[in-house]
DSSP file (Angstrom, degrees, kcal/mol; ACC not computed):
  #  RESIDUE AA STRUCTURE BP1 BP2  ACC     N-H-->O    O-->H-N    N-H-->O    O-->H-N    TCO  KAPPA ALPHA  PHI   PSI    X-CA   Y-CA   Z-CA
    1    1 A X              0   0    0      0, 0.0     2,-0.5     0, 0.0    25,-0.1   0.000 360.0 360.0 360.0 135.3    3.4   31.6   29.7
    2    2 A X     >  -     0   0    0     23,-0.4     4,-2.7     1,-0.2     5,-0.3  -0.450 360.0-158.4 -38.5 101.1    1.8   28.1   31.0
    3    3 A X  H  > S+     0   0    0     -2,-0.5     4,-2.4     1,-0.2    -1,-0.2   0.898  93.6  50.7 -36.1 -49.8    3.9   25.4   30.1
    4    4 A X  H >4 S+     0   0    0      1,-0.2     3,-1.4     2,-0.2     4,-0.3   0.896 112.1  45.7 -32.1 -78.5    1.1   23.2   30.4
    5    5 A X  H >> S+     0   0    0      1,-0.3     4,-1.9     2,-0.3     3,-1.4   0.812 108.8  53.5 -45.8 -48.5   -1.1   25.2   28.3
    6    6 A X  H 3X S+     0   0    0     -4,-2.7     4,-2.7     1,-0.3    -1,-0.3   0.922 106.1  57.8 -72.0 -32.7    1.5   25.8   25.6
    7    7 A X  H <X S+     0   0    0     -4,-2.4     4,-0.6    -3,-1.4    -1,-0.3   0.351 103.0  54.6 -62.3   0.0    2.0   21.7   25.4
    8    8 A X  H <> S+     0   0    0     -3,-1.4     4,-2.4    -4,-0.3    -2,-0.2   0.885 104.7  51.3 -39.0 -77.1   -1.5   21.4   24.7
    9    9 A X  H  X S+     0   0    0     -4,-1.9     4,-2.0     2,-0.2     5,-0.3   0.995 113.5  44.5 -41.2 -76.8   -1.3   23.9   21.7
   10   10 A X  H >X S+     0   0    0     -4,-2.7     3,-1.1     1,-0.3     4,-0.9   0.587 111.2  53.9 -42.9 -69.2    1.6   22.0   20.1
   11   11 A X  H 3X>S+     0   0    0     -4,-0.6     4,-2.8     1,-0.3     5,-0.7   0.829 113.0  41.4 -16.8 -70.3    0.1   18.9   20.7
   12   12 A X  H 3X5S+     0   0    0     -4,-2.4     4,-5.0    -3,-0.3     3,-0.5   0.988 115.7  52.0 -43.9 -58.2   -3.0   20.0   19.0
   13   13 A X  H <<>S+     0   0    0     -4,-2.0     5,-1.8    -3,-1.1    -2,-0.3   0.726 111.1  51.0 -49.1 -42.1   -1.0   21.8   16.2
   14   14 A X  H  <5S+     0   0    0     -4,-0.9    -1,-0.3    -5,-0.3    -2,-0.2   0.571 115.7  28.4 -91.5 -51.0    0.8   19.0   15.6
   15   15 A X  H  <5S+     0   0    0     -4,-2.8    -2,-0.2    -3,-0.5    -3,-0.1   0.704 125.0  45.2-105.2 -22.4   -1.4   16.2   15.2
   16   16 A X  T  <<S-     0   0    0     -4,-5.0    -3,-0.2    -5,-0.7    -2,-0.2   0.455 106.7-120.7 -97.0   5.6   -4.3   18.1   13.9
   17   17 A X  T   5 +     0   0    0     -5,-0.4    -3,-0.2     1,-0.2     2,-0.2   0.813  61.4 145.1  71.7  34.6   -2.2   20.1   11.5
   18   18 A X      < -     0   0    0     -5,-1.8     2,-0.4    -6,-0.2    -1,-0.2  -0.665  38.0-147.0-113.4 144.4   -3.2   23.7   13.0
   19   19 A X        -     0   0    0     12,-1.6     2,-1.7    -2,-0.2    12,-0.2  -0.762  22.4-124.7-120.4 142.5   -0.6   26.9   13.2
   20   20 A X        -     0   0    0     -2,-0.4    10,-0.3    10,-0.2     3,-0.1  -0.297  25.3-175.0 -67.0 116.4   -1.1   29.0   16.1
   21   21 A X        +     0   0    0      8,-2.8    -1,-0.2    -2,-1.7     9,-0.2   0.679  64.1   8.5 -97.2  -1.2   -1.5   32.2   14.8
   22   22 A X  E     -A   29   0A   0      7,-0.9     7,-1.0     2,-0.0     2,-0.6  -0.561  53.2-175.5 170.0 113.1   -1.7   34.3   18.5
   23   23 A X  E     +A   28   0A   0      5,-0.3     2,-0.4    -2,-0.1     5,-0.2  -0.863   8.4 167.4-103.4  86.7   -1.1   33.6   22.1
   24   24 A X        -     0   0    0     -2,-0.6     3,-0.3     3,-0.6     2,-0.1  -0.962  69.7 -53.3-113.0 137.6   -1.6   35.7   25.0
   25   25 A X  S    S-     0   0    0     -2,-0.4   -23,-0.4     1,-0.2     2,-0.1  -0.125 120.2 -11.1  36.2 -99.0   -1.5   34.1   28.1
   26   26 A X  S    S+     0   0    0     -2,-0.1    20,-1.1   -25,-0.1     2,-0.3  -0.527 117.4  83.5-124.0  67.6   -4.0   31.0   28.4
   27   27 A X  E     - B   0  45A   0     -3,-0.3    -3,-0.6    18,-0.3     2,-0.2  -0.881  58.6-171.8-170.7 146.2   -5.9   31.8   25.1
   28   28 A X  E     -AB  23  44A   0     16,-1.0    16,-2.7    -2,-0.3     2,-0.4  -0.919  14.9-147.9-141.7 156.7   -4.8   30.9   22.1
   29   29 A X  E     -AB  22  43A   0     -7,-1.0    -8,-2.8    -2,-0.2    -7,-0.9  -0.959  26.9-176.5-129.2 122.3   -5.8   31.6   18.1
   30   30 A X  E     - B   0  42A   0     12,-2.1    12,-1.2    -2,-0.4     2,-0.5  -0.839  13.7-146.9-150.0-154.5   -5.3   29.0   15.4
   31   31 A X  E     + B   0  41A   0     -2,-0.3   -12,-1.6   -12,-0.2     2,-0.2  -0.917  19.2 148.4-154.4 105.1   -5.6   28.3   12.2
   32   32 A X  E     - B   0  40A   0      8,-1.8     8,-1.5    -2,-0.5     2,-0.2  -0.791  10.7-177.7-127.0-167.8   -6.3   25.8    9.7
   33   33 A X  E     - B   0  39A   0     -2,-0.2     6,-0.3     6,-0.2    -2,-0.0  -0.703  29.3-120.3-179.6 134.3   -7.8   24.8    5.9
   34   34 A X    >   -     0   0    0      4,-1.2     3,-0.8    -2,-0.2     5,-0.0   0.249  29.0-101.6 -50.7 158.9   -8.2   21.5    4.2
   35   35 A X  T 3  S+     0   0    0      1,-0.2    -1,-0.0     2,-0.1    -2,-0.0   0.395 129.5  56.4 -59.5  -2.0   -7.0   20.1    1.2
   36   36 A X  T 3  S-     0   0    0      2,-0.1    -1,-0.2     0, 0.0    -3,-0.0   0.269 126.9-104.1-114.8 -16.1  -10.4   20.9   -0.2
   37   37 A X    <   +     0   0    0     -3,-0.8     2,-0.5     1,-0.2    -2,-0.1   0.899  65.7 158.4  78.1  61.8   -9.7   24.8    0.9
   38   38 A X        -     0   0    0     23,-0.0    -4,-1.2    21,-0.0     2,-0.2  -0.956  35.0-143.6-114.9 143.5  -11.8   24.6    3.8
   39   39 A X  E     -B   33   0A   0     -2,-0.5    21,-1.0    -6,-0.3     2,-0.3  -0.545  18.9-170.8 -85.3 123.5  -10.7   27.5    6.3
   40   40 A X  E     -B   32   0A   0     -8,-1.5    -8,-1.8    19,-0.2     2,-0.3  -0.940   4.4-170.1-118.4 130.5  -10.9   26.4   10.1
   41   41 A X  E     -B   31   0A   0     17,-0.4    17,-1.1    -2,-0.3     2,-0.3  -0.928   0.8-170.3-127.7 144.1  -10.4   28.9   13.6
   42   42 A X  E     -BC  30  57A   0    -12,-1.2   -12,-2.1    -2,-0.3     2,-0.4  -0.905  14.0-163.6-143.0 155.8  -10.1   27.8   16.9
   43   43 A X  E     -BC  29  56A   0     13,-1.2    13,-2.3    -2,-0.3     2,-0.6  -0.984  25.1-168.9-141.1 111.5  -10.3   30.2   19.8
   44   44 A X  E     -BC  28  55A   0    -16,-2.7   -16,-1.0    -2,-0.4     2,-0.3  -0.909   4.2-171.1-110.6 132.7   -8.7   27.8   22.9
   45   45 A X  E     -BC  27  54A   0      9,-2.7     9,-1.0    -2,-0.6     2,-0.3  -0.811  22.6-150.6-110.5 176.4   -8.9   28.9   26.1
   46   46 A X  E     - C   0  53A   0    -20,-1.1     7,-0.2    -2,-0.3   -20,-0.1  -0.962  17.7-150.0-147.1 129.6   -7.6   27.9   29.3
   47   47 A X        -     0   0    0      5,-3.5     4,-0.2    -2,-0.3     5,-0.1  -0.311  29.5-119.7-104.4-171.2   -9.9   28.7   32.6
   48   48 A X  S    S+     0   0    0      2,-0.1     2,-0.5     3,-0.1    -1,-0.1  -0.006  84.8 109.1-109.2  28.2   -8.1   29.3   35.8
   49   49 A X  S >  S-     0   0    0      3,-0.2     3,-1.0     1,-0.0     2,-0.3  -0.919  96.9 -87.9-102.1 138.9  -10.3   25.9   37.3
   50   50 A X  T 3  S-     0   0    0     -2,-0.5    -2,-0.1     1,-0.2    -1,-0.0  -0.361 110.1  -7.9  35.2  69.7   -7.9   23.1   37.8
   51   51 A X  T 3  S+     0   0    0     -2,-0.3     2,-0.6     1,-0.3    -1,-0.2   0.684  91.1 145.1  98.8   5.7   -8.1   21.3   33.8
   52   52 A X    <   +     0   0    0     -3,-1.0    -5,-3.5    -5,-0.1     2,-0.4  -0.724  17.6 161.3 -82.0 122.7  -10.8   23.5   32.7
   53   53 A X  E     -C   46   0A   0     -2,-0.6     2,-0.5    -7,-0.2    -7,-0.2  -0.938  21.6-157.9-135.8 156.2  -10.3   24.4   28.5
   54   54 A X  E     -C   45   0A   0     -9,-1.0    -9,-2.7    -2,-0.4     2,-0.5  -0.993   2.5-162.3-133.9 140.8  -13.0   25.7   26.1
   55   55 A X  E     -C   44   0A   0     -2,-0.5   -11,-0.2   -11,-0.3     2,-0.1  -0.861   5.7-171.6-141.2  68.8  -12.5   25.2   22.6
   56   56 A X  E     -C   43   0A   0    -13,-2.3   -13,-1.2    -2,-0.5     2,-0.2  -0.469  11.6-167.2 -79.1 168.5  -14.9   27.7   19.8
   57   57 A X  E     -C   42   0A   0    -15,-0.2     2,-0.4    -2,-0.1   -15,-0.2  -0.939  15.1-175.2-162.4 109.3  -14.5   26.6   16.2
   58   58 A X        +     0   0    0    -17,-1.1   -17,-0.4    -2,-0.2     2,-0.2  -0.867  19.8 159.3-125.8 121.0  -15.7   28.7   13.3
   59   59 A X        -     0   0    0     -2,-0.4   -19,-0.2   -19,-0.2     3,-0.2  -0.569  55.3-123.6-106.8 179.0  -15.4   26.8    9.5
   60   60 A X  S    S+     0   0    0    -21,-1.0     2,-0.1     1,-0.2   -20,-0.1  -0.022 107.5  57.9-115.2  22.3  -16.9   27.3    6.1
   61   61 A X    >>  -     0   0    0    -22,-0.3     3,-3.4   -23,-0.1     4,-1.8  -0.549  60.4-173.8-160.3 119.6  -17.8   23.4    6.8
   62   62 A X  H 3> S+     0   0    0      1,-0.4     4,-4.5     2,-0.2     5,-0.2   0.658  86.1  57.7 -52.4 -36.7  -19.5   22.5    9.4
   63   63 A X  H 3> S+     0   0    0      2,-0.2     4,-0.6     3,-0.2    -1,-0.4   0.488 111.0  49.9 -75.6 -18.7  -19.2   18.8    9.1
   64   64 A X  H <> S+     0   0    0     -3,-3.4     4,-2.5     2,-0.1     5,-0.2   0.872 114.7  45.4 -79.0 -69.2  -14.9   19.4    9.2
   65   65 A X  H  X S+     0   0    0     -4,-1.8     4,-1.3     2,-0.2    -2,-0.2   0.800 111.8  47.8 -33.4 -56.9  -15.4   21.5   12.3
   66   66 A X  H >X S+     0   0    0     -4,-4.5     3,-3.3     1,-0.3     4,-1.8   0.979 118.5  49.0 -33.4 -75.4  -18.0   18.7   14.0
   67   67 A X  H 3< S+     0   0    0     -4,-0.6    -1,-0.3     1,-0.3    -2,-0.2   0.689 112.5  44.7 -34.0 -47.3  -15.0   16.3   12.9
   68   68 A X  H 3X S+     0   0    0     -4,-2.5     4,-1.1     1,-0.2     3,-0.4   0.648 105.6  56.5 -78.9 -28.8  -12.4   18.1   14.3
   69   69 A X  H <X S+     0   0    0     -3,-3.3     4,-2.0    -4,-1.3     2,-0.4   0.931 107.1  48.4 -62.3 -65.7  -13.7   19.0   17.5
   70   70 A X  H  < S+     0   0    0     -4,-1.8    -1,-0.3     1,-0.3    -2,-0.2   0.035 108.8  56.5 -92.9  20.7  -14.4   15.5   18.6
   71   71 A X  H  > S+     0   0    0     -3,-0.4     4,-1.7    -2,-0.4     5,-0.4   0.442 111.6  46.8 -45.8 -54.6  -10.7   14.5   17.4
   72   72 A X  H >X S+     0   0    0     -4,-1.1     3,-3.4    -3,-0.3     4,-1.6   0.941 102.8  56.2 -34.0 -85.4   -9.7   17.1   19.7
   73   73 A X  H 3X S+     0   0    0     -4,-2.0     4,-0.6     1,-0.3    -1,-0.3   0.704 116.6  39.5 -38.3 -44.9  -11.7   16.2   22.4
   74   74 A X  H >4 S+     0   0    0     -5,-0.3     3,-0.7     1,-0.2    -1,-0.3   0.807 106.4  57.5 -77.7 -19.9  -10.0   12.6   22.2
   75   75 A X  H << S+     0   0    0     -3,-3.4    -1,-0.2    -4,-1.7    -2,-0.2   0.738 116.3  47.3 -82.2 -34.9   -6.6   13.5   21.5
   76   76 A X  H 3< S+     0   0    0     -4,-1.6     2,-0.5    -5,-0.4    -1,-0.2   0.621  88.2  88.6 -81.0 -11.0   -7.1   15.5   24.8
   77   77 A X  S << S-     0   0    0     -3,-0.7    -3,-0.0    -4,-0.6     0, 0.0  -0.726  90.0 -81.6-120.4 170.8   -8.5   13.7   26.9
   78   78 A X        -     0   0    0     -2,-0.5    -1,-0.1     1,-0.1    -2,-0.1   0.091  39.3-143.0 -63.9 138.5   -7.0   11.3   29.6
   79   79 A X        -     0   0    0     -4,-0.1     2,-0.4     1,-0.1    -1,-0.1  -0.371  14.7-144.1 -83.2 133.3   -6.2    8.0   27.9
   80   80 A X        -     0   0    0      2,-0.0     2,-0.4    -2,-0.0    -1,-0.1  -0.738  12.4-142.4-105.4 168.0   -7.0    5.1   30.6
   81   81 A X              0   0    0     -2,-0.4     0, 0.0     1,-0.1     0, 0.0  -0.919 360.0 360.0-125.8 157.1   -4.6    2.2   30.4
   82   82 A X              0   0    0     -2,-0.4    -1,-0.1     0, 0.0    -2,-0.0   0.121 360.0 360.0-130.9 360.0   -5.8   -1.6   30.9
């Protein structure tokens, strides 16, 4: 397994409150659902390009998903320092 890859996941899991439900190799499935019981999937991948990741999302609210994605996306991406 990547290390890399697999510090990603926790990362994710971890701050966005997702449990990995299945890992082979650089794809990953996990799993969350609101206090509101809405049910969240994410399908991560990891491409074999240099820092390339793809990130699907299916919820039963769309507006979580939106929300969650673009938390991702920030939580992920390189922080610049001033």
């Amino acid at each position: 397994m990547d290390t890399d890859f697999s510090r990603l996941l926790s990362r994710v899991c971890l701050h966005c409150h997702f449990t990995l439900v299945e890992q082979v190799d650089k794809t990953a499935s996990l799993y969350s659902h609101s206090i509101q019981d809405h049910h969240v999937c994410l399908l991560v991948k990891s491409g074999t390009s240099s820092g390339q990741l793809s990130i699907e999302g299916k919820s039963n609210c769309q507006l979580l998903l939106s929300n969650l994605l673009a938390e991702i996306k920030q939580l992920l991406s390189p922080r610049e320092t001033t």
